[in-house]
C-alpha positions in Angstrom: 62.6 40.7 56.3 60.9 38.9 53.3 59.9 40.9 50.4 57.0 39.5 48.4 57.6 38.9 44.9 55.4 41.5 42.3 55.6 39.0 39.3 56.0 34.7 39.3 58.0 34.0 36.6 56.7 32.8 33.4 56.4 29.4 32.4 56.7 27.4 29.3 54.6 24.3 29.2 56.7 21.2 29.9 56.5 20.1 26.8 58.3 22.8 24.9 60.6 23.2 28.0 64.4 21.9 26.6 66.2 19.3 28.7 62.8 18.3 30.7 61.7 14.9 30.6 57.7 14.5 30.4 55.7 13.3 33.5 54.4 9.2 33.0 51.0 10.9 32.8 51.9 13.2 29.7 53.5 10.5 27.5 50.1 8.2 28.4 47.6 11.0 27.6 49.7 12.0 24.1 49.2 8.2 23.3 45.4 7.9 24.0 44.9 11.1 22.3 47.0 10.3 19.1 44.8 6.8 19.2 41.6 8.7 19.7 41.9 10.4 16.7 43.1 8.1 14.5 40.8 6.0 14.9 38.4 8.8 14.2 36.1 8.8 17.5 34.8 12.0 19.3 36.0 12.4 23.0 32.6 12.1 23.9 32.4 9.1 22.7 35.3 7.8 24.3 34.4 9.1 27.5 31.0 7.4 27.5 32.2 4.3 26.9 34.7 4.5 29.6 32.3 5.4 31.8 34.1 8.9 32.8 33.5 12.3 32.0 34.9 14.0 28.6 36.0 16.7 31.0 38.1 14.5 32.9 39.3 12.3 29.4 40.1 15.5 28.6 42.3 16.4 31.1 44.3 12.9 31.0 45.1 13.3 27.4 46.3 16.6 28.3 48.3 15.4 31.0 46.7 17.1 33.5 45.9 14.1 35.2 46.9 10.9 36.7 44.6 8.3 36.0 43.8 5.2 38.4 44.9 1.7 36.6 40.9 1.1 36.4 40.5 4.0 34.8 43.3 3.6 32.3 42.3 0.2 31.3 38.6 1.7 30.6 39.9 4.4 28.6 42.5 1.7 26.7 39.8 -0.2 26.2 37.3 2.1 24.6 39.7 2.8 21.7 40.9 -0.8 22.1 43.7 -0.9 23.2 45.6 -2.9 26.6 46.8 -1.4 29.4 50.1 -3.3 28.3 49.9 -2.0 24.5 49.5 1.7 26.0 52.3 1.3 28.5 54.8 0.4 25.8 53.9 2.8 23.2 54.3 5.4 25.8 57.6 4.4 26.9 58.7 4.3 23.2 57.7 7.8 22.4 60.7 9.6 20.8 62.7 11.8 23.3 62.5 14.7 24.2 58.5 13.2 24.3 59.9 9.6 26.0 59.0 8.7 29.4 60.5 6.4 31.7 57.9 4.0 33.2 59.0 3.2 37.1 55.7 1.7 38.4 55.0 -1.9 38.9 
């Protein structure tokens, strides 16, 4: 007989988790964030010139979300940056924050 379970346990966000390596998608969206702001533009802003919505933008600097490559390279481009400028700035992050990139 299965017994339903009265509380899910709690959850720390993956990024304050110890020993957990971040998703691809985190280490990109921490990147175009920290680029965002130092070069001093609004989301919205971003997000228009990419063409997407700052609710989505949002969301993939949050890591919530796995942008397409077309997507990435309008975002990249809006704070100008390259795909390929992105990509290795992510992968460089200092650990615990480092990803491995596995994609071709």
């Amino acid at each position: 007989m299965r017994t339903a379970i009265s509380e899910a346990p709690s959850r720390l966000p993956r990024e304050v988790e110890p020993d957990v390596e971040p998703l691809w998608r985190e280490s990109v969206g921490r990147q175009l964030r920290e680029q965002r702001l130092a070069s001093g533009k609004r989301l919205v802003d971003v997000a228009e010139e990419a063409g997407v919505s700052p609710q989505y933008l949002s969301e993939v600097e949050r890591g919530l979300k796995d942008p397409s490559s077309e997507i990435l390279s309008a975002v990249a481009g809006a704070l100008d940056l390259t795909v390929r400028e992105l990509s290795v700035r992510a992968a460089r992050t200092p650990a615990p924050y480092g990803a491995l990139c596995l994609a071709a």
